[in-house]
C-alpha positions in Angstrom: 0.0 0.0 0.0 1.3 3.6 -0.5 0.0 6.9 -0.3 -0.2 10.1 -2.6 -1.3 13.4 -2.3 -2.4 16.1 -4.4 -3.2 19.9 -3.8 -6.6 21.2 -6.0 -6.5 24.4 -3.7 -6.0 26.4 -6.8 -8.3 24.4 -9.3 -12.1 25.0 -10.0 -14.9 22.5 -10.8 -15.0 20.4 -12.7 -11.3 20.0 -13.0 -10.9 19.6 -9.7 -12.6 16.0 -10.2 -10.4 15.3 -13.3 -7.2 16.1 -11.5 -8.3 13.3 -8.5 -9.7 10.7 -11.1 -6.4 11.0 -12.8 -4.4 10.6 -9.9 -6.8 7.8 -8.5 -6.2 6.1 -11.5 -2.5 5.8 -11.3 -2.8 4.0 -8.0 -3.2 0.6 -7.3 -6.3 -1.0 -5.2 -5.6 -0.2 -1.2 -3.5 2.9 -2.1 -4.5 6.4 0.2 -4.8 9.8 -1.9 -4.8 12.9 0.5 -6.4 15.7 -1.5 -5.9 18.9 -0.2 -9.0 21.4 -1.4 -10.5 24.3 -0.5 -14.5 25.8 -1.8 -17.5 24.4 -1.6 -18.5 22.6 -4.7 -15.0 20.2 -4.0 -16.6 19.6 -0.6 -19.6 18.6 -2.0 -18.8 16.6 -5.2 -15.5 15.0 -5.0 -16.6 12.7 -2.2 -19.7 11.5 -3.5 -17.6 11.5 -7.1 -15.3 9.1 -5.5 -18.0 7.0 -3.6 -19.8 7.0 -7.0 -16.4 5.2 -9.1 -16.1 2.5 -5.8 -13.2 4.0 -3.5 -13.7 4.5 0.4 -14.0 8.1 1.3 -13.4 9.2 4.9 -15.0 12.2 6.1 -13.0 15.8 5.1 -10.7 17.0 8.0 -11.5 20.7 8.1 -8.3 23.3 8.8 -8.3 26.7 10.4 -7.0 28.2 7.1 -9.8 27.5 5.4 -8.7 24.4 3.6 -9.7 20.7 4.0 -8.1 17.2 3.4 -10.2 14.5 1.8 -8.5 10.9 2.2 -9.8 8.1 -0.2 -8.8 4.8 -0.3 -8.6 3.3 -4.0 -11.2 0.7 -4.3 -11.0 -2.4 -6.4 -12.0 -1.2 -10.3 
């Protein structure tokens, strides 16, 4: 198992989701991705994105700058 991370803080929908599929993609089944976001349509879509495609989503970890951390494990495809 490893883990990855990627930073969307700067990226808007919908290529906030493309950047996460794409990474999600190059990881194997049992792998972590920490995505670091901020706004509220990532909040709202990229979880339920990710349930959607089959990974495990655990809930976002809110910071005091405003930013989150969504951790999804890759599911089996």
């Amino acid at each position: 198992m490893s883990r990855a991370a990627i930073d969307i803080t700067r990226e808007v929908c919908p290529m906030t989701w493309v950047r996460v599929k794409l990474a999600l993609e190059a990881l194997e089944p049992g792998d972590v991705l920490e995505v670091h976001l901020t706004g509220d349509e990532p909040r709202r879509n990229l979880p339920r994105n990710a349930r959607d495609d089959g990974h495990q989503v655990e809930p976002l970890t809110e910071h005091l700058d405003g930013s989150a951390t969504l951790v999804i494990t890759v599911g089996t495809p």
